[in-house]
C-alpha positions as a LaTeX table, in Angstrom:
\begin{tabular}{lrrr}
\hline
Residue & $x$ (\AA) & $y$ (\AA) & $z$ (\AA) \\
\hline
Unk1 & $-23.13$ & $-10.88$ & $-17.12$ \\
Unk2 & $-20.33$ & $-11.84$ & $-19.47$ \\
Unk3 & $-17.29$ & $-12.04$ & $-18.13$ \\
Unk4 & $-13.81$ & $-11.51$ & $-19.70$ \\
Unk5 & $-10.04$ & $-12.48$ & $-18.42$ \\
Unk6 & $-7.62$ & $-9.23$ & $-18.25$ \\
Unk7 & $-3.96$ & $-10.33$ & $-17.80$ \\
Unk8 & $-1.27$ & $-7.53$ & $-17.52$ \\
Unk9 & $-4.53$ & $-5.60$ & $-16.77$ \\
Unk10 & $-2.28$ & $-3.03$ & $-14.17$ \\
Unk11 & 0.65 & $-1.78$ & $-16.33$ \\
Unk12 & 0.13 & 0.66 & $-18.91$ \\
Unk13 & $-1.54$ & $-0.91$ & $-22.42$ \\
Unk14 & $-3.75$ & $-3.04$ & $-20.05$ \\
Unk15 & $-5.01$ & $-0.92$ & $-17.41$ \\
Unk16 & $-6.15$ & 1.62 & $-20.65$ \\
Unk17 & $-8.09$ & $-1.14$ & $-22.26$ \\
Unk18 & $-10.02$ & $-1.93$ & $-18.54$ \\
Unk19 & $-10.44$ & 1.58 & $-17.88$ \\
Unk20 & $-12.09$ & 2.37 & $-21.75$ \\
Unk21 & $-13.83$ & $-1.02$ & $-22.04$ \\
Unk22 & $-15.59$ & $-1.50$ & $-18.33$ \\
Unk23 & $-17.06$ & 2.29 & $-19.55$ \\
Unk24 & $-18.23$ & 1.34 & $-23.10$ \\
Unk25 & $-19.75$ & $-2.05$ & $-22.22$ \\
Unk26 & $-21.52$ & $-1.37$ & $-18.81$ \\
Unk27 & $-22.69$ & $-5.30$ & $-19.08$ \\
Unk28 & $-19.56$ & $-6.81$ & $-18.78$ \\
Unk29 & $-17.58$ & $-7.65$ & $-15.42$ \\
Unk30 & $-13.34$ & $-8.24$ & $-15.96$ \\
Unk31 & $-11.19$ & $-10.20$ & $-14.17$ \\
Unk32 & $-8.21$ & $-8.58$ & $-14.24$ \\
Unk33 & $-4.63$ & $-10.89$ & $-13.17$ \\
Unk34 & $-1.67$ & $-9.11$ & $-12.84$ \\
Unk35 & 1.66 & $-9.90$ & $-10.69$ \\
Unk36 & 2.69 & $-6.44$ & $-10.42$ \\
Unk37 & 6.27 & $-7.01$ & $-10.96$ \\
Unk38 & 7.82 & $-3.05$ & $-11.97$ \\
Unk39 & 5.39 & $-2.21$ & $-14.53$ \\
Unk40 & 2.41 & $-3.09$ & $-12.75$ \\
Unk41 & 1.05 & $-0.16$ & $-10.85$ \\
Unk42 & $-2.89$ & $-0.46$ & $-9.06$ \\
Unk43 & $-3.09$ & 3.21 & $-9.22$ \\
Unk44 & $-3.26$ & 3.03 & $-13.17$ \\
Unk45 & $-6.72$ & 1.12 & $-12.29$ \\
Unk46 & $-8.10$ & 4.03 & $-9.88$ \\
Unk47 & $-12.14$ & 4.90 & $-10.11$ \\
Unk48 & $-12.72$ & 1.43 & $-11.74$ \\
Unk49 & $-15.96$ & 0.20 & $-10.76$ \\
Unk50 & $-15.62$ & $-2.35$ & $-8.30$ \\
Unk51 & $-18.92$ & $-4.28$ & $-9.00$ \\
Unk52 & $-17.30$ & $-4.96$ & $-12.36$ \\
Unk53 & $-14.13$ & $-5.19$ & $-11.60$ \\
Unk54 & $-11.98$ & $-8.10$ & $-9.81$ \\
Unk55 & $-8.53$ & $-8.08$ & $-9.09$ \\
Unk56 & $-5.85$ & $-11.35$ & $-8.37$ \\
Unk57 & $-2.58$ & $-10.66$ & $-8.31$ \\
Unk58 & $-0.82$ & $-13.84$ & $-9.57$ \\
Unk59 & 1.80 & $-15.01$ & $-12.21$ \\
Unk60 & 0.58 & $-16.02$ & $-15.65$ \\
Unk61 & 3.43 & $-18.51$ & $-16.17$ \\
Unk62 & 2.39 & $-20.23$ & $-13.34$ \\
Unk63 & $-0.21$ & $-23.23$ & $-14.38$ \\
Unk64 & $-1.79$ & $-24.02$ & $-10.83$ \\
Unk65 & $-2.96$ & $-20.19$ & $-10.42$ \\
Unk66 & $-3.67$ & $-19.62$ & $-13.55$ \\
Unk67 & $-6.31$ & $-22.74$ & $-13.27$ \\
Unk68 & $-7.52$ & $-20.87$ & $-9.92$ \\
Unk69 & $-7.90$ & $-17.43$ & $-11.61$ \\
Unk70 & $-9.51$ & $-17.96$ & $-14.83$ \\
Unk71 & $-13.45$ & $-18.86$ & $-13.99$ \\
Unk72 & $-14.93$ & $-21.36$ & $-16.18$ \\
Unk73 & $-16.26$ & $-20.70$ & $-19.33$ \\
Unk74 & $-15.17$ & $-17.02$ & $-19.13$ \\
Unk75 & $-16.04$ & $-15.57$ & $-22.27$ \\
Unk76 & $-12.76$ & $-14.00$ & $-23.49$ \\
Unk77 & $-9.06$ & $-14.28$ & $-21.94$ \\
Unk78 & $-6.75$ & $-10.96$ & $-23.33$ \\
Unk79 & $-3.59$ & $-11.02$ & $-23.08$ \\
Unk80 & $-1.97$ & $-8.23$ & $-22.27$ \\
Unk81 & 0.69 & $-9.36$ & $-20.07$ \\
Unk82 & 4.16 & $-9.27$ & $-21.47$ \\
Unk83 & 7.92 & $-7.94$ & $-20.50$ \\
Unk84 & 8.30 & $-5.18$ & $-22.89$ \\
Unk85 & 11.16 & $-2.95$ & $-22.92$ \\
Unk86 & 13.72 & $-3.93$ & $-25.65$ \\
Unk87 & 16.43 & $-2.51$ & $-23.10$ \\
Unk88 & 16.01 & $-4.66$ & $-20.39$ \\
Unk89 & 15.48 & $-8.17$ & $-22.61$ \\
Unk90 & 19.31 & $-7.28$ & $-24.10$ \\
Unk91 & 20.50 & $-7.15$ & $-20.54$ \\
Unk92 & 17.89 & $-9.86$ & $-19.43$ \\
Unk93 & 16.48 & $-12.26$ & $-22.29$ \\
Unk94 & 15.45 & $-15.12$ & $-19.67$ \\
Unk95 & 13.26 & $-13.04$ & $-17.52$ \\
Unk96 & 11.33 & $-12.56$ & $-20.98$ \\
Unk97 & 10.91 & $-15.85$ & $-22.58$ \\
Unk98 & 9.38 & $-16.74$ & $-19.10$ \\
Unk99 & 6.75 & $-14.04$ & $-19.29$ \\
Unk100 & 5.90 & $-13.96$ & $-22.87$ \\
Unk101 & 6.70 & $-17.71$ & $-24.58$ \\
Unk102 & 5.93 & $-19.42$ & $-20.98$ \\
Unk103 & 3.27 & $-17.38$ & $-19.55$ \\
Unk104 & 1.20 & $-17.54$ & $-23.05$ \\
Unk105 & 1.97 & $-20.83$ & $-23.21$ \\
Unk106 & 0.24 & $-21.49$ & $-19.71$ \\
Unk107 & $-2.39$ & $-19.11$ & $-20.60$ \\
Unk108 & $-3.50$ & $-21.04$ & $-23.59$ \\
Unk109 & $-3.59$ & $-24.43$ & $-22.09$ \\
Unk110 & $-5.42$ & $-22.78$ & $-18.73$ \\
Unk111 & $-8.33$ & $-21.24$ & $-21.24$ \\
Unk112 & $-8.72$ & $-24.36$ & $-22.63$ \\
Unk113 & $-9.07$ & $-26.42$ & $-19.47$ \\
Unk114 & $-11.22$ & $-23.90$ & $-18.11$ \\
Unk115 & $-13.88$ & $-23.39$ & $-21.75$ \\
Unk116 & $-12.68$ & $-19.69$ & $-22.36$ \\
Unk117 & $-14.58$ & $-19.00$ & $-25.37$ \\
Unk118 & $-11.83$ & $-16.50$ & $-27.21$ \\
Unk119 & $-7.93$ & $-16.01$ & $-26.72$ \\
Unk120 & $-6.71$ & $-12.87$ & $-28.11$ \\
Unk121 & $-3.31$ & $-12.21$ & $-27.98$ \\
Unk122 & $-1.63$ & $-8.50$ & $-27.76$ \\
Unk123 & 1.53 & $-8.31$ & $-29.86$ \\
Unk124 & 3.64 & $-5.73$ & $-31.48$ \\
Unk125 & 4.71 & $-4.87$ & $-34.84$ \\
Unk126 & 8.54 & $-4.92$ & $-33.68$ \\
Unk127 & 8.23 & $-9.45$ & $-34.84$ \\
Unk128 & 7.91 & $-8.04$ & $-38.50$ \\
Unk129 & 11.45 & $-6.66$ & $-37.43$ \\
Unk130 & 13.00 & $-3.10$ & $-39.30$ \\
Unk131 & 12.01 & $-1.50$ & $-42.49$ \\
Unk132 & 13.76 & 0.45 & $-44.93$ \\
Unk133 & 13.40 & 3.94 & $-45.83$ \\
Unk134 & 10.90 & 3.27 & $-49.06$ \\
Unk135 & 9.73 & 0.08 & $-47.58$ \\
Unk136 & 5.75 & $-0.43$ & $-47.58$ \\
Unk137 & 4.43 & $-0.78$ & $-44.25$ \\
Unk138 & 4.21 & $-4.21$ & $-42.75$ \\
Unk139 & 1.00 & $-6.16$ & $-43.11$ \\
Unk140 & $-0.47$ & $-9.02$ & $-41.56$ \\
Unk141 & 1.33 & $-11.73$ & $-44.14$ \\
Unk142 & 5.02 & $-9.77$ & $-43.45$ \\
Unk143 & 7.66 & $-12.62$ & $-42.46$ \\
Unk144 & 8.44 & $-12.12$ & $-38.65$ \\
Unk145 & 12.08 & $-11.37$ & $-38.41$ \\
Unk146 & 12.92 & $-9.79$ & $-34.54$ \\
Unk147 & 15.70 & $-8.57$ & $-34.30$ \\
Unk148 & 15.80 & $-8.51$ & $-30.03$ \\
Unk149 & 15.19 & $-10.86$ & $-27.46$ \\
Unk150 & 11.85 & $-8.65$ & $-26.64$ \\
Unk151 & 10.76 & $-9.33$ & $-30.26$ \\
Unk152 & 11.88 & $-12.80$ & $-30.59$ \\
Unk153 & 9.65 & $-13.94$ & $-27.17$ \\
Unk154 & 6.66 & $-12.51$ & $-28.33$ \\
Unk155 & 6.78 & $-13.85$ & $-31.60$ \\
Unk156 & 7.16 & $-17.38$ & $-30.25$ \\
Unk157 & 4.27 & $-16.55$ & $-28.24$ \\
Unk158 & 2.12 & $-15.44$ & $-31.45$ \\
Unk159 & 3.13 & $-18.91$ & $-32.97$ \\
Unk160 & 2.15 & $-20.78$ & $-30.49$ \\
Unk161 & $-1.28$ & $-18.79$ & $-30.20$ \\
Unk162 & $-1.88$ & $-19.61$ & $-33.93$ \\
Unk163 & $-0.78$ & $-23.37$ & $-33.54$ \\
Unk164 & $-3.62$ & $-23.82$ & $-30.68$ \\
Unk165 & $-6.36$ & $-22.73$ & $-33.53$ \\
Unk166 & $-4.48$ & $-25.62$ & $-35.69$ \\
Unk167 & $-3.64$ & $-28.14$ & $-33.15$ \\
Unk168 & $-6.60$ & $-27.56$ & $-30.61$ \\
Unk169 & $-9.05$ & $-25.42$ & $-32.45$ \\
Unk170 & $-9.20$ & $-23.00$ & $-29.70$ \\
Unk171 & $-10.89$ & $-19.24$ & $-30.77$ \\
Unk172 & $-7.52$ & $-17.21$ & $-31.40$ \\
Unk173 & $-7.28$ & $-13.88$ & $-32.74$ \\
Unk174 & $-3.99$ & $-11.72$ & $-32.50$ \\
Unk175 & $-3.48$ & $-8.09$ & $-33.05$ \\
Unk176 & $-0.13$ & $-6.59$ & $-33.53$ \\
Unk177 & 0.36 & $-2.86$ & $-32.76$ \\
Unk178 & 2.80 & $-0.12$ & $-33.37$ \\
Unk179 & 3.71 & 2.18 & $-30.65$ \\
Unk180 & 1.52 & 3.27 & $-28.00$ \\
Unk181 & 1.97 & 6.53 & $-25.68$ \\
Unk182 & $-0.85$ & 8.69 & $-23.64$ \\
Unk183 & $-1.18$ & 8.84 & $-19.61$ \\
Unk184 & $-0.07$ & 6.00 & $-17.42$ \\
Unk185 & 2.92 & 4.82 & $-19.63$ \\
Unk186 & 5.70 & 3.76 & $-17.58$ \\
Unk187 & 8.61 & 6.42 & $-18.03$ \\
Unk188 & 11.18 & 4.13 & $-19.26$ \\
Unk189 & 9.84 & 4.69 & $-22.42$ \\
Unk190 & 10.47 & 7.60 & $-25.20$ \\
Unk191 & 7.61 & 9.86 & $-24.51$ \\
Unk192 & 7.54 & 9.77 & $-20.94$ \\
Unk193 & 10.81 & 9.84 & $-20.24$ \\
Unk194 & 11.25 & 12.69 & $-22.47$ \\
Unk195 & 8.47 & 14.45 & $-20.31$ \\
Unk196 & 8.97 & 14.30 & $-16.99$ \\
Unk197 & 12.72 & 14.79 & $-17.92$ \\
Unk198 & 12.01 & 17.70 & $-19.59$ \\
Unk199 & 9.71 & 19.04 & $-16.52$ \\
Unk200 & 12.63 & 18.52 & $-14.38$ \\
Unk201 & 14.97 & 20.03 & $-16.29$ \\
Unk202 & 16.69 & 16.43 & $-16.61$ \\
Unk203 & 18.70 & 15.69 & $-19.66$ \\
Unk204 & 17.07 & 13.99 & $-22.39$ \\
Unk205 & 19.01 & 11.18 & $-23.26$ \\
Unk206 & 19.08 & 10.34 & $-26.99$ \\
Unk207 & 19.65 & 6.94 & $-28.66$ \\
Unk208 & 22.51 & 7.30 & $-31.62$ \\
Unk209 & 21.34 & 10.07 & $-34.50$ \\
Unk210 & 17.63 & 10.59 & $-33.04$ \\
Unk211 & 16.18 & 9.27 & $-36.67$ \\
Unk212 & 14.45 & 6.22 & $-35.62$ \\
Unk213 & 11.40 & 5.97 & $-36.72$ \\
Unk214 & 7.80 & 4.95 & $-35.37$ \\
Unk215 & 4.30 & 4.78 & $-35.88$ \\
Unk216 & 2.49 & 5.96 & $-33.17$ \\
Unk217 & $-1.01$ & 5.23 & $-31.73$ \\
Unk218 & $-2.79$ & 6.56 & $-29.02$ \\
Unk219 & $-3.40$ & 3.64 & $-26.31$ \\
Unk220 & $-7.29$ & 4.61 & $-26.56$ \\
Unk221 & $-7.16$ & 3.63 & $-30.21$ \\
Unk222 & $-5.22$ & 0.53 & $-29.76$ \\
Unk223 & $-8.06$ & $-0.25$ & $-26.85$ \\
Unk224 & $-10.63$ & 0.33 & $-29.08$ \\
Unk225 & $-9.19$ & $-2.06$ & $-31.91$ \\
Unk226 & $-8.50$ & $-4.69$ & $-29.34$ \\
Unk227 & $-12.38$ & $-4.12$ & $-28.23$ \\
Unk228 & $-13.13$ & $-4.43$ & $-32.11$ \\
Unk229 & $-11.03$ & $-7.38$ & $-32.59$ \\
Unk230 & $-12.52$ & $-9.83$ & $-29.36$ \\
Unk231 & $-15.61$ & $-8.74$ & $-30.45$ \\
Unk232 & $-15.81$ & $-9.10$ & $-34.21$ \\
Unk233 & $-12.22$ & $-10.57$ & $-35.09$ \\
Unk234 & $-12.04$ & $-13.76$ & $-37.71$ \\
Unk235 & $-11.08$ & $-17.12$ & $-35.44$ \\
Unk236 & $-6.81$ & $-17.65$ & $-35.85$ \\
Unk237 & $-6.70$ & $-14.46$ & $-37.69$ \\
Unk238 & $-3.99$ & $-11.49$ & $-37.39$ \\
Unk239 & $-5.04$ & $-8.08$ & $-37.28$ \\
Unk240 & $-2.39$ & $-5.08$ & $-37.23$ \\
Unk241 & $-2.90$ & $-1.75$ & $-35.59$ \\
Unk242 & $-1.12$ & 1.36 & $-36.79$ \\
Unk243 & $-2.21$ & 5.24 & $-37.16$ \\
Unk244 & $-0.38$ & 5.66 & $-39.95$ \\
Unk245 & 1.52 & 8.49 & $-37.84$ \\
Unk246 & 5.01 & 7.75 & $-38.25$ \\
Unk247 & 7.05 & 10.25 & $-36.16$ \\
Unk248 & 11.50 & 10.29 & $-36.18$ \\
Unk249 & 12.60 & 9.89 & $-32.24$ \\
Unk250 & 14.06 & 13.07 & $-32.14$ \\
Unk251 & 11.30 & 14.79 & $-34.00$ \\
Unk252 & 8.99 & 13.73 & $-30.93$ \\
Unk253 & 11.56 & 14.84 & $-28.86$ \\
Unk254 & 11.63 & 18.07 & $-30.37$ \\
Unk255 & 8.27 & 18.50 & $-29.71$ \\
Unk256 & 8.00 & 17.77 & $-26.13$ \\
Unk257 & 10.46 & 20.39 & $-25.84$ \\
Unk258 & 8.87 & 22.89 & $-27.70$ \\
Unk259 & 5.53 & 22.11 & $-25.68$ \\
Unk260 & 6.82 & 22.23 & $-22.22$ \\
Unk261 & 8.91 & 25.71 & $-22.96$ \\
Unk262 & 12.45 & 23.78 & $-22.34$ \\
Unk263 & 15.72 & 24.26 & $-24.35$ \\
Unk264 & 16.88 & 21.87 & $-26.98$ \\
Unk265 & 20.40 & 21.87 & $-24.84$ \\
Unk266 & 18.57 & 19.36 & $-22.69$ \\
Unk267 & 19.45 & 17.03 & $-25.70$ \\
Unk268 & 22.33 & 14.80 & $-24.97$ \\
Unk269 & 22.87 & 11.83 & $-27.54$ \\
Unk270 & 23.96 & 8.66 & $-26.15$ \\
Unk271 & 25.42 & 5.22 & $-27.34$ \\
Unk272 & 22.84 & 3.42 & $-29.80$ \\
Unk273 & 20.94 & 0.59 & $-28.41$ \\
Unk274 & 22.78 & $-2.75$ & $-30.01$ \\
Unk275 & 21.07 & $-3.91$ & $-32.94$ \\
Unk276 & 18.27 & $-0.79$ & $-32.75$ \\
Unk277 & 15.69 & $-1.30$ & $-35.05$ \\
Unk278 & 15.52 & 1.52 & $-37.51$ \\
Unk279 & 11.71 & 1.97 & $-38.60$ \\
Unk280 & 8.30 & 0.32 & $-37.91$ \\
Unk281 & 5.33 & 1.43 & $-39.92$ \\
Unk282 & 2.16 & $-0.64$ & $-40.00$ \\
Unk283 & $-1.02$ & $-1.05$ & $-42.39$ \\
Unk284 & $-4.03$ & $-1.28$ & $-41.03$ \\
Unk285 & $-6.16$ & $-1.69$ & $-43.89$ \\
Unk286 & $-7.10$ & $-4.96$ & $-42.90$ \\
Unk287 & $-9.16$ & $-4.21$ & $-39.71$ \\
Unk288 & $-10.03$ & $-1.07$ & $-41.02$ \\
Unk289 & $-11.83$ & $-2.33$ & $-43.91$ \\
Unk290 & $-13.13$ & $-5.60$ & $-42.10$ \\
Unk291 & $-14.14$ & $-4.58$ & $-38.32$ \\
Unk292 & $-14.56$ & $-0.77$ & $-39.41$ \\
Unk293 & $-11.85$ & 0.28 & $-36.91$ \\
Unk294 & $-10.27$ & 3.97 & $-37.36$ \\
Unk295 & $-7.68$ & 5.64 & $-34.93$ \\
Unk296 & $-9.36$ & 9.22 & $-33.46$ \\
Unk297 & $-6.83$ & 10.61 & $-32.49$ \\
Unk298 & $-4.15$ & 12.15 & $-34.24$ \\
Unk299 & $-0.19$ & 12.70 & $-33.26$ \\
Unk300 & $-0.42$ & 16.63 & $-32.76$ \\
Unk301 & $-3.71$ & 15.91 & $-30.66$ \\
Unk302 & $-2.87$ & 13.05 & $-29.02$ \\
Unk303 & 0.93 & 14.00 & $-27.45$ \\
Unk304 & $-0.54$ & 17.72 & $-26.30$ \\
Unk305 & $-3.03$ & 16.18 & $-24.18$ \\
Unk306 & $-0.74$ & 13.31 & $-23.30$ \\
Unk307 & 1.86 & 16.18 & $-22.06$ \\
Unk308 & $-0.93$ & 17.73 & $-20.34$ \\
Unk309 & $-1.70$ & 14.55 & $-18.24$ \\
Unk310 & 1.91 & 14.44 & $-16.80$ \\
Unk311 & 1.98 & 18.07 & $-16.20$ \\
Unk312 & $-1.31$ & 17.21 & $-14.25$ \\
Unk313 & $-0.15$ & 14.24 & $-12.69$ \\
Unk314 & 3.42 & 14.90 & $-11.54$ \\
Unk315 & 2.95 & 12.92 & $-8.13$ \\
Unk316 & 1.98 & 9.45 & $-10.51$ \\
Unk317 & 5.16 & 9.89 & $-12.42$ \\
Unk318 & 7.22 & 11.06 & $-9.54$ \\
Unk319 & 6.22 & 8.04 & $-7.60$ \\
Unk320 & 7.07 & 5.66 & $-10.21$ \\
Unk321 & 10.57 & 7.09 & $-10.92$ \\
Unk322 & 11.52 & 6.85 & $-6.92$ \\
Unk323 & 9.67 & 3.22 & $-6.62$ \\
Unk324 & 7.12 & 4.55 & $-4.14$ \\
Unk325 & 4.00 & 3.61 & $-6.39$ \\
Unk326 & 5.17 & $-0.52$ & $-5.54$ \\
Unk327 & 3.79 & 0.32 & $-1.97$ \\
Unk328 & 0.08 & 0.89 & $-3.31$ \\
Unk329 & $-0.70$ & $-2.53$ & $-3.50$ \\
Unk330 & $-0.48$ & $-3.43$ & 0.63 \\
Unk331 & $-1.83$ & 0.23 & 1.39 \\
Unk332 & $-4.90$ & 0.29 & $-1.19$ \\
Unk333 & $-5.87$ & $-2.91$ & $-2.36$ \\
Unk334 & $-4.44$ & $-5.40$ & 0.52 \\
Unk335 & $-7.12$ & $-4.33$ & 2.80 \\
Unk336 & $-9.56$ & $-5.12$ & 0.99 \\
\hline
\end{tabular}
């Protein structure tokens, strides 16, 4: 049975790719390494199959378990693990050049010890940095220019993923994708904060004018490019992911508020977010054209069945906002 490496495989992006993937490809077992820090939550990974599913909860920056984790000769090692929001790497930049130039660092020179077959790395389109108005979307031979610390560590991790295919000739592929939302996200960011603000009658808080702008994805269609890529990708090549759905803040915001029946007075604008980029947009014509990849699901569809999920699922998002979920891991999974 092959066997691929999951890291980050509990928080949001991560747990969405296990979920999809151990359903699409019934043959394949994951080992799934995650150190559950806030983001990390094992309910995200409830109903996995177990028989195909193994789960060690350990640090990626740390070379000694990393050397323990990853079995030998594993066939692919994703990285999803990463310190993400831009917020807390302005307040904290340290915390994520450990996780995401460190821990990839350690990751690559584990996979190679231990014969991993492919690296893929998970990136973002914020190391292109901010477009204008009537700029073109980025593509895979943009300049990276980040423009926070968040940015800035992951793409010194995507350099050093492409310098192993130069130095070591390790098989490297990295895909680079816009914004993600659907069920599970943590609710520090825009969408579900928004929501379960808005179903609590909370305000919404607002960053500056409300006209940054994004291109969202669905987290099912970033899975399935990510599925695409480790399975089909070009060794040491790039591949960005983008819908092509590029949505201002407060239009989304807008939107929830239509959808859930709450008043636009829940608005409240707030201080800016120091040096906040102002748009993303990506082009995916690349992996479109060479892996056959397409998004499925659109904006409209995608954010009234996300809003559904956390009307559904109150007691997940509830749970993560008062800290409760970080108890799951000794009541669930440490008896096992």
């Amino acid at each position: 049975m092959p066997t691929w490496v999951v890291t980050g495989g509990a928080g949001f992006i991560g747990s969405g790719f296990v979920r999809l993937t151990l359903g699409e490809r019934p043959d394949l077992h994951i080992v799934d390494i995650d150190l559950l820090t806030y983001a990390g939550n094992l309910e995200n990974l409830r109903g996995v199959p177990e028989d195909r599913h193994t789960f060690i909860r350990a640090d990626i920056a740390d070379p000694d378990a990393m050397r323990e984790a990853i079995p030998e000769g594993a066939d692919a090692l994703l990285n999803f693990a990463a310190e993400t929001h831009v917020d807390r790497s302005i307040l904290g930049p340290l915390a994520f050049v450990r996780t995401n130039v460190l821990g990839t660092q350690t990751l690559l020179d584990a996979a190679r010890a231990k014969g991993v077959k492919r690296f893929l790395q998970v990136s973002t389109d914020e190391v292109y940095g901010s477009l204008g108005p009537d700029d073109p979307p980025f593509t895979e031979d943009s300049p990276l220019a980040p423009s926070s610390p968040y940015a800035a560590s992951k793409a010194a991790a995507d350099l050093l993923v492409l310098a192993a295919r130069h130095t070591y000739g390790q098989d490297v592929v990295v895909t680079r994708c816009s914004n993600n939302y659907g069920p599970y996200q943590f609710p520090e960011k825009l969408i579900p904060l928004m929501l379960s603000n808005a179903l609590e009658d909370k305000p919404l808080p607002v960053y500056g004018d409300g006209r940054q702008v994004r291109d969202w994805i669905h987290t099912d269609d970033h899975s399935r490019a990510v599925l695409a890529v480790v399975q089909r990708g070009q060794p040491g090549a790039v591949y960005n992911v983008g819908a092509r759905s590029e949505q201002a803040n407060l239009q989304v915001v807008r939107e929830i508020l239509r959808q859930t029946g709450k008043p636009e007075s829940l608005i409240r604008f707030v201080k800016d977010r120091p040096g906040h980029d102002r748009r993303y947009a990506m082009d995916p014509s690349c992996i479109e054209e060479e892996l056959g990849w397409q998004p499925r699901v659109s904006f409209e569809q995608g954010l009234a069945d996300t809003i559904r999920w956390y009307r559904d699922h109150r007691d997940w998002w509830r749970r993560v906002k008062d800290g409760s979920y970080q108890r799951f891991y000794d009541e669930w999974y440490g008896g096992r």
